[in-house]
SENU-386152 format. One line per field, with one value per residue (C-alpha): residue in one letter; residue number from 1; x, y, z negated. Coordinates in steps of 0.25 Angstrom, whole numbers, padded with zeros to 4 digits. Each point is the difference from the previous one (the first is absolute). Example, Ala and Ser with C-alpha at 12.3 -4.5 7.8 and 13.67 -1.06 7.14 Angstrom:
REM residues 2
type c(A / S) .
seq c(1 / 2) .
x c(0049 / 0006) .
y c(-0018 / 0014) .
z c(-0031 / 0002) .
//
This chain:
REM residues 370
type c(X / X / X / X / X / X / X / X / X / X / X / X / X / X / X / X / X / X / X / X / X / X / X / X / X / X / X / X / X / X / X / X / X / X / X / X / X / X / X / X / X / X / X / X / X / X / X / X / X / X / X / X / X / X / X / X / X / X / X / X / X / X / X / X / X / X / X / X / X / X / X / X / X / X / X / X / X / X / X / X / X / X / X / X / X / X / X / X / X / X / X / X / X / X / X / X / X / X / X / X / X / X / X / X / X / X / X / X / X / X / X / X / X / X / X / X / X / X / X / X / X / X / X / X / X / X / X / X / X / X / X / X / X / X / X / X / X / X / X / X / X / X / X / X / X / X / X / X / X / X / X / X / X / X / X / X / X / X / X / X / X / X / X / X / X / X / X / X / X / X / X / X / X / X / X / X / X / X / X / X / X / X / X / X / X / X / X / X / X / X / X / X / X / X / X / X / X / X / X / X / X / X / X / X / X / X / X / X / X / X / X / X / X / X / X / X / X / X / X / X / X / X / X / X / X / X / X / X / X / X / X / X / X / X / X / X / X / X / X / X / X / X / X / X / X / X / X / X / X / X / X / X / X / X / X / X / X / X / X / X / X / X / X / X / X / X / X / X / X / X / X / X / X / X / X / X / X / X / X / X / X / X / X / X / X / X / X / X / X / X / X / X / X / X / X / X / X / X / X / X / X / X / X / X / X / X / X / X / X / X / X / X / X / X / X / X / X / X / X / X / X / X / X / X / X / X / X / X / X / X / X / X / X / X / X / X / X / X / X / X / X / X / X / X / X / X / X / X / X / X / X / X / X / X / X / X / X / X / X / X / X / X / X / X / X / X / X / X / X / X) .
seq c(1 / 2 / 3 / 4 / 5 / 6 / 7 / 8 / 9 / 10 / 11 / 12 / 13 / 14 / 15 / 16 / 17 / 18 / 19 / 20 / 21 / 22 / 23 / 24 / 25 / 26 / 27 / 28 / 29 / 30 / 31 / 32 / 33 / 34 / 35 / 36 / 37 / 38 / 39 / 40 / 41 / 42 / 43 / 44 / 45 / 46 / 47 / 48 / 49 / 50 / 51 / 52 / 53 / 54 / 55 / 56 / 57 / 58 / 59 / 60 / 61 / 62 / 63 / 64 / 65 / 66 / 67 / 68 / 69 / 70 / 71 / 72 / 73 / 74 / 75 / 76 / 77 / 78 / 79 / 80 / 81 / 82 / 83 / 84 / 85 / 86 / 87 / 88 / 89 / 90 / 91 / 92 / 93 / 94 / 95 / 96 / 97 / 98 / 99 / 100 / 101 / 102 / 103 / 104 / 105 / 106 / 107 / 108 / 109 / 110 / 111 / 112 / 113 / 114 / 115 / 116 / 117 / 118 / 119 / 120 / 121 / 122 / 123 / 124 / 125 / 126 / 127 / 128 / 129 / 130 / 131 / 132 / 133 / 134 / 135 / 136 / 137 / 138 / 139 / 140 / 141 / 142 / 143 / 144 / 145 / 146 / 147 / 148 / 149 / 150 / 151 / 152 / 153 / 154 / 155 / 156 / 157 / 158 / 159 / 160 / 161 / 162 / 163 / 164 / 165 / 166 / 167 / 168 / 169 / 170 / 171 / 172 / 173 / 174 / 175 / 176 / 177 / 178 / 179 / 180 / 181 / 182 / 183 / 184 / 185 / 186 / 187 / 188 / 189 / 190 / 191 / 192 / 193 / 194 / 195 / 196 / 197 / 198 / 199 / 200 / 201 / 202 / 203 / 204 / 205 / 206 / 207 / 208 / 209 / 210 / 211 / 212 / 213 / 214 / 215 / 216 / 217 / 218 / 219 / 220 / 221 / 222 / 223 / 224 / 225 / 226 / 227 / 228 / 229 / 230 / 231 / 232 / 233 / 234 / 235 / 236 / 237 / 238 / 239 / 240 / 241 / 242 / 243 / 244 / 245 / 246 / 247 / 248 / 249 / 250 / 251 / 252 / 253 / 254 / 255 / 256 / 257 / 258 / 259 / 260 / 261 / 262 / 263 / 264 / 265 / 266 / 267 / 268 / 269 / 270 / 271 / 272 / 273 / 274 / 275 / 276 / 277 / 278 / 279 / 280 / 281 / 282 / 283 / 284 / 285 / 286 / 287 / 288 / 289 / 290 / 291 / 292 / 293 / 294 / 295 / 296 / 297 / 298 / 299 / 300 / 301 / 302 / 303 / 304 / 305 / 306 / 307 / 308 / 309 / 310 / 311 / 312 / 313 / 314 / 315 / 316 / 317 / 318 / 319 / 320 / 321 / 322 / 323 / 324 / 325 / 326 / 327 / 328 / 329 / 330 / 331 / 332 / 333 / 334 / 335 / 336 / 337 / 338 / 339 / 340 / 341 / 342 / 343 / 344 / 345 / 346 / 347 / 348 / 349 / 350 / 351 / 352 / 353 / 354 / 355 / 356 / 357 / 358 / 359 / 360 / 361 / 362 / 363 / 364 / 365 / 366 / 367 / 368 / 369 / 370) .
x c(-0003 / -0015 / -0001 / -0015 / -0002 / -0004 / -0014 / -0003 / -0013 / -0006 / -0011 / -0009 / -0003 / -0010 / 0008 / 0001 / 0011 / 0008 / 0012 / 0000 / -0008 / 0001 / 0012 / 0004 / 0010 / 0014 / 0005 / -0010 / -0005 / 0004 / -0009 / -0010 / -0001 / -0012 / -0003 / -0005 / -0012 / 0007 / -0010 / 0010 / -0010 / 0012 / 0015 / 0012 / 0009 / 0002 / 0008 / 0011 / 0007 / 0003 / 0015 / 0003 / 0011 / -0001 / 0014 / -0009 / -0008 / -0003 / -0016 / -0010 / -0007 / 0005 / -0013 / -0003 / -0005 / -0012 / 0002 / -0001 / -0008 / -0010 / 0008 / 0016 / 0008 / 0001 / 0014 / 0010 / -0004 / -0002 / 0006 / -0012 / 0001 / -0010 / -0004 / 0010 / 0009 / 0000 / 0003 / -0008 / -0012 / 0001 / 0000 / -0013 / -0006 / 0002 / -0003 / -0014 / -0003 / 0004 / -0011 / 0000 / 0002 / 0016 / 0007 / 0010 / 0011 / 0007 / 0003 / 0014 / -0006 / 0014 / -0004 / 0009 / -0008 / -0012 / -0002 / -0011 / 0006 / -0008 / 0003 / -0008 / -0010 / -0008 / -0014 / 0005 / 0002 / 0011 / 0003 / 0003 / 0008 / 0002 / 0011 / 0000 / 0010 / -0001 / 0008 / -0005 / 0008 / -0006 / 0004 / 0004 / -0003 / 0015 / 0009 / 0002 / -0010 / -0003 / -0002 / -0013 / -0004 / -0001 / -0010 / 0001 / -0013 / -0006 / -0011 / -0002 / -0011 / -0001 / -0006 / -0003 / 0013 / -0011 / -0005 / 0010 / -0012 / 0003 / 0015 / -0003 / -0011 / 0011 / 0012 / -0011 / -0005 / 0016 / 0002 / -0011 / 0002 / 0014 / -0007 / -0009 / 0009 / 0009 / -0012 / -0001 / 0012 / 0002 / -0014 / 0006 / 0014 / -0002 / -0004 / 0012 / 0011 / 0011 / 0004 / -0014 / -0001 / -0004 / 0008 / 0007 / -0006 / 0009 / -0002 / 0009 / 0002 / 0012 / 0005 / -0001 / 0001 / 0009 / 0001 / 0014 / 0011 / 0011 / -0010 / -0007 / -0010 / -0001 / -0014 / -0002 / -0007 / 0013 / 0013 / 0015 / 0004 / 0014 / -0003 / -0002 / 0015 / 0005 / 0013 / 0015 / 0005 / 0010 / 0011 / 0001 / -0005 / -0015 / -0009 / -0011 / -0002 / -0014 / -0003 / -0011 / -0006 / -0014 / -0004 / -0013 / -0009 / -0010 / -0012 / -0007 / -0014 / -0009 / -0014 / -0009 / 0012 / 0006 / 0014 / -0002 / 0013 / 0001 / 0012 / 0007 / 0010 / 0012 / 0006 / 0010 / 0012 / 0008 / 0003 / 0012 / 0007 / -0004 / 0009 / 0001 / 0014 / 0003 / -0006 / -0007 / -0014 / -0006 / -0013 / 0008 / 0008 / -0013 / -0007 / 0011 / -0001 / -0014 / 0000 / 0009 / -0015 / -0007 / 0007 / -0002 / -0014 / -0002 / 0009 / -0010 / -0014 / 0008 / 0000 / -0013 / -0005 / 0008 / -0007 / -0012 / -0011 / 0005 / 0016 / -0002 / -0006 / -0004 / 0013 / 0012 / -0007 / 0010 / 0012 / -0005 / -0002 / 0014 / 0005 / -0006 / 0005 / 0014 / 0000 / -0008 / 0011 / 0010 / -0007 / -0002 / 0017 / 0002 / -0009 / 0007 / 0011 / -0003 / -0006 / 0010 / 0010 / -0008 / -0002 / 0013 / -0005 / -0008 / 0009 / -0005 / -0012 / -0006 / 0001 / -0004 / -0015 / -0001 / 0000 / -0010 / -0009 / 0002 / -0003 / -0010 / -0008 / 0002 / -0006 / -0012 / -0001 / -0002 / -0010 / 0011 / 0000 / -0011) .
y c(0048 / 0007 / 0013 / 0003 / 0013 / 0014 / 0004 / 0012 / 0002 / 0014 / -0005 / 0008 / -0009 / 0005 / 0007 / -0014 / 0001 / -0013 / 0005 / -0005 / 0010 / 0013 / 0008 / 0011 / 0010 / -0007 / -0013 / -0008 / -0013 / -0012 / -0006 / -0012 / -0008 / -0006 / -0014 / 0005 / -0008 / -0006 / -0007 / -0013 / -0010 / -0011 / 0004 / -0004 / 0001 / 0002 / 0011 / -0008 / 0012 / 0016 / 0004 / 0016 / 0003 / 0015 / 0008 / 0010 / -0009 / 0013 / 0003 / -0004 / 0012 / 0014 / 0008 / 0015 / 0004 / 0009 / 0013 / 0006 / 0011 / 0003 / 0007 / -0004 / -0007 / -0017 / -0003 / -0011 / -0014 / -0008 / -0016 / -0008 / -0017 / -0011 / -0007 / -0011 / 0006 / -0001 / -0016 / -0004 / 0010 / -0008 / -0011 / 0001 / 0009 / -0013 / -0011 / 0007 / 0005 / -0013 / -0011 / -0009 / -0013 / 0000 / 0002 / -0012 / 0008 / 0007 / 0014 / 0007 / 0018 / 0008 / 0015 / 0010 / 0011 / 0003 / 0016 / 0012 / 0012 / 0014 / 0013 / 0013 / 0006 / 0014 / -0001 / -0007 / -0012 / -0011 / -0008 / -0015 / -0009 / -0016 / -0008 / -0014 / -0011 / -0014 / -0012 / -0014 / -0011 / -0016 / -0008 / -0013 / -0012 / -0005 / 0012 / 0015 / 0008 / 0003 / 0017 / -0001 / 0014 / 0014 / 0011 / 0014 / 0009 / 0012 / 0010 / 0015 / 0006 / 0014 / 0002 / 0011 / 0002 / -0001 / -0016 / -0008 / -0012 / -0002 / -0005 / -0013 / -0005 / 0005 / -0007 / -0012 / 0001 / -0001 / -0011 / -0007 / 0001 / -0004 / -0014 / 0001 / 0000 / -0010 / -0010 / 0002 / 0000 / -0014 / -0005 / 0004 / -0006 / -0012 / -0006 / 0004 / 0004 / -0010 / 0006 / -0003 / -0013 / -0012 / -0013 / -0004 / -0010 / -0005 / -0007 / -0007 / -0001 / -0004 / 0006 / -0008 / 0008 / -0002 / 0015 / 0000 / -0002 / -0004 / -0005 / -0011 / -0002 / -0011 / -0010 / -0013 / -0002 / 0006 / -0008 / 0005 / -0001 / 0000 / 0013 / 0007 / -0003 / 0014 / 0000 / -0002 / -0013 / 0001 / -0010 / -0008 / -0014 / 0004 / -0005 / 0011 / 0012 / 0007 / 0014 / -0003 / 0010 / 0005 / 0012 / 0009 / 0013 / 0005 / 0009 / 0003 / 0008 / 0000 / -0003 / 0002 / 0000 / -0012 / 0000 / -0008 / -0004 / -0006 / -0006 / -0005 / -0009 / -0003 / -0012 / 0001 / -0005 / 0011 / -0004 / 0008 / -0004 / -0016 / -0009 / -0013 / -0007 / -0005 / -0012 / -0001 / 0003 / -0014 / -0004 / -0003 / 0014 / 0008 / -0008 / 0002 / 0016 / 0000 / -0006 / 0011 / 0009 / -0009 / 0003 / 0014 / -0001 / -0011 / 0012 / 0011 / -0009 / -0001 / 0016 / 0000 / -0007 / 0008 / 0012 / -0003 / 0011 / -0005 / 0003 / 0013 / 0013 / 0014 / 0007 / -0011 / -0006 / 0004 / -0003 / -0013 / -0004 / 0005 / -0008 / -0012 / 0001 / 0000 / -0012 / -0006 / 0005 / -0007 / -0012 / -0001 / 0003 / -0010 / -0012 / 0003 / -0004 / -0012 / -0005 / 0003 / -0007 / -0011 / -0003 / 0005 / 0009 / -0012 / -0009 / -0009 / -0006 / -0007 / 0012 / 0008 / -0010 / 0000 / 0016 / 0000 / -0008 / 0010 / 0011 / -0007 / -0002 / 0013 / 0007 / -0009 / 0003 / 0014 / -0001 / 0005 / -0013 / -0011) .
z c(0005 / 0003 / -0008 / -0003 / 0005 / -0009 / -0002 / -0006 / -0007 / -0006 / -0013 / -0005 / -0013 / -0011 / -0012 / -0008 / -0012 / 0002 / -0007 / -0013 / -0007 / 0005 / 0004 / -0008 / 0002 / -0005 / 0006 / 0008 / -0004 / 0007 / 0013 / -0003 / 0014 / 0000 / 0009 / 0013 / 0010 / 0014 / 0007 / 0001 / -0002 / -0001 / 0000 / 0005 / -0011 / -0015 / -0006 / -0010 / -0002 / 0003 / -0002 / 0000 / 0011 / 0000 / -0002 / -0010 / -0012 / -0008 / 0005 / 0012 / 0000 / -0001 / -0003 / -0003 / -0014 / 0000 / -0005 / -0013 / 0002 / 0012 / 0013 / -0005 / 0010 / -0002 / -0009 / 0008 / 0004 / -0012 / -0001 / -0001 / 0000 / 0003 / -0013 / -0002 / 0009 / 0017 / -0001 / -0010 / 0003 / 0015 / -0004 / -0007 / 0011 / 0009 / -0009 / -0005 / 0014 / 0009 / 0000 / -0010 / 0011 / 0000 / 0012 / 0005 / 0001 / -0012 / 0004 / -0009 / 0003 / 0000 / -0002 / 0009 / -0002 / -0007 / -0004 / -0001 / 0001 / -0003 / 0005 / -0003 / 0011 / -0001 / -0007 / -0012 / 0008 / -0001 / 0014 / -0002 / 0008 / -0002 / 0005 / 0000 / 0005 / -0004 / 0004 / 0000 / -0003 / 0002 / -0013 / 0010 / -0011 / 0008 / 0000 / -0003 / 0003 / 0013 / 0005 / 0008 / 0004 / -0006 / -0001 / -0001 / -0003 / -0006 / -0002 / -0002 / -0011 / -0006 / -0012 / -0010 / -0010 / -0011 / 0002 / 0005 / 0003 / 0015 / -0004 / -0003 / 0010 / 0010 / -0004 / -0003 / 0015 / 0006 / -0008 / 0004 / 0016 / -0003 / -0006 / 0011 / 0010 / -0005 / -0001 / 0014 / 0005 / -0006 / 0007 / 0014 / -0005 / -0005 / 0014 / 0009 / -0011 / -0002 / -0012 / -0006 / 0006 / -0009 / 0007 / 0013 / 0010 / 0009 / 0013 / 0010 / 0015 / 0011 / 0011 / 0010 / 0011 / 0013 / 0005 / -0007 / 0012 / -0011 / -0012 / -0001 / -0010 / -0005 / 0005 / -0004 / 0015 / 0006 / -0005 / 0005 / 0013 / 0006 / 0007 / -0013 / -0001 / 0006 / -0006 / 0005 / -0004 / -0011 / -0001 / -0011 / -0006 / 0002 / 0010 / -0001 / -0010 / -0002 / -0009 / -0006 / -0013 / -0005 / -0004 / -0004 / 0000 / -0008 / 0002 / -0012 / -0002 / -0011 / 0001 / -0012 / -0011 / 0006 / 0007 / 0013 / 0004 / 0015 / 0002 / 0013 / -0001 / 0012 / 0002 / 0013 / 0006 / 0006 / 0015 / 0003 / -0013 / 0004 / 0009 / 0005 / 0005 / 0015 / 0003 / -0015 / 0001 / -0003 / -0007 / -0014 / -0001 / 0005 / -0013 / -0009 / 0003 / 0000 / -0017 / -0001 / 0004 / -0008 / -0012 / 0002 / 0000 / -0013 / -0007 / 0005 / -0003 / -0015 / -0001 / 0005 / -0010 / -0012 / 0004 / -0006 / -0007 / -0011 / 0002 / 0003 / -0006 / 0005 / -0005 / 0005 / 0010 / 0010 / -0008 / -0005 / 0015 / 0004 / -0012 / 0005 / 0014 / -0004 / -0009 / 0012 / 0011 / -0009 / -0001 / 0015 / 0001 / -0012 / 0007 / 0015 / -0006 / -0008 / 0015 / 0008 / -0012 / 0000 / 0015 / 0002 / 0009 / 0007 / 0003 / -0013 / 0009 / -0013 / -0010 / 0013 / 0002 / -0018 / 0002 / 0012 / -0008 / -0013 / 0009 / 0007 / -0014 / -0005 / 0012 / -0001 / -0014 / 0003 / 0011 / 0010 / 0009 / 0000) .
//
């Protein structure tokens, strides 16, 4: 997942006491975050809620009390909260900061890391560093939530241990570029991210090529032939056996949120796997083997017409399509059978013309023959 990378920044803020009321010499008061300017004329999202991941709850900022007396060293690093604690502090910070135009998607903010800590420098001088590492999670209206991306970031600040003013504004500023770059990272996303993508589109093609030597595709201008019977003859009852079967592949890709889903489908007869007896290959058994082609492809224009933008969503797409080609593959192996019992195996010359003319009619219906 895309990290935003660090950026440190040195303030120099004026000495404005944002504390809550002023800091004296015992513990510190807690840290009032104040709504902070973007410059995100619309956003992408809307914060729904903030949950507090960290391993240590205890405080956000560990701060540096001033001295008692002019010239004595800085006590230990004092624990020092936001007001409402972290989660409920961001969650304000964002609501109150983001414009007032929701964004469409509802954004869950995991806080891994978010800490000041002090240390003491020479002058009377404290030396601040902020961390902050936020994770953002996609509230799917469908589904769990969905992890999107992360962003680690910080700043630097050194202040005098007597006004601890600069704290806030830089916590308020690392906060804010995290918001910042969330709302752009979803702007670039949202076109080419299947995650983020809205719907699925799918659209159809055959294979019809003949470059295969031992597949032929199927081609409504190019029926069967007794040459694309490769195959020993087997003995047995049967006068002919052809290998027929379909299958597909998908190239998805999304354009402007939208999964376009280009499907090719193969319907073919495998040549090698295809055979014709001594003395058999008539006009009636090169029919009887070519409906068992024809079947293939009504099963494959049925499938087609299952996988509709409606069928399928953004997170099963895939699954729902393999789904439906096996219930299509044993359909095909189911109405094989019923042809070949019915016609037994051709040889039933009036159930064999009453399934050409089935056939016939269901192709037509489909816009596969005229």
């Amino acid at each position: 997942m895309p990290l935003a990378g660090f950026r440190w920044l040195r303030l120099a803020l004026p000495l404005v006491w944002l504390l809550l009321g002023a800091m004296p010499a015992g513990a510190p008061k807690t840290l009032l975050l104040l709504p902070a300017p973007l410059g995100i004329q619309a956003a992408t999202f809307s914060v729904v809620d903030v949950r507090d991941d960290r391993a240590d709850r205890t405080a956000v900022a560990w701060l540096l009390p001033a001295p008692t007396r002019a010239g004595t060293p800085a006590g230990p690093p004092l624990a020092t909260d936001l007001q409402g604690g972290a989660a409920g502090a961001l969650r304000q910070f964002a609501r109150q900061s983001l414009p007032r135009t929701a964004g469409q998607r509802l954004i869950i903010i995991r806080i891994k890391e978010l800490r000041v800590q002090e240390t003491a420098v020479s002058g009377g001088q404290a030396e601040g560093r902020v961390s902050v590492r936020l994770a953002f999670e996609w509230q799917r209206p469908d589904g769990p939530p969905l992890l999107l991306t992360e962003y680690r970031g910080g700043a630097r600040y050194g202040r005098p241990l007597a006004s601890p003013a600069v704290v806030e504004p830089t916590l308020r500023q690392a906060l804010a570029d995290a918001l910042r770059y969330l709302n752009g990272w979803l702007t670039q996303a949202a076109d080419h991210d299947v995650r983020l993508a809205t719907a699925v589109q799918p659209t159809f093609r055959y294979d019809q090529r003949l470059t295969e030597p031992d597949t032929l595709f199927y081609d409504p201008a190019r029926p069967l032939r007794w040459s694309d019977f490769t195959g020993r003859p087997r003995p047995g009852d049967y006068a002919a056996t052809v290998f027929p079967g379909f299958a597909y592949r998908g190239q998805p890709r999304v354009v402007r949120g939208v999964v376009q889903l280009g499907l090719t489908l193969q319907v073919f007869v495998v040549r090698s796997s295809s055979w014709v007896g001594l003395g058999q290959q008539t006009p009636y058994n090169l029919n009887h083997e070519q409906r068992h082609f024809d079947i293939v492809r009504l099963v494959a224009e049925r499938f087609r017409r299952k996988a509709t933008a409606d069928s399928l969503t953004v997170e099963d797409y895939n699954s729902i399509l393999q789904l439906q080609y096996l219930k299509s593959f044993t359909e095909m192996n189911r109405l094989q059978d019923q042809y070949d019992l019915e016609t037994r195996h051709g040889q039933d010359a009036a159930t064999q013309d009453r399934w050409n003319r089935r056939i016939d009619a269901e192709l037509r219906g489909y816009g596969v023959i005229q």
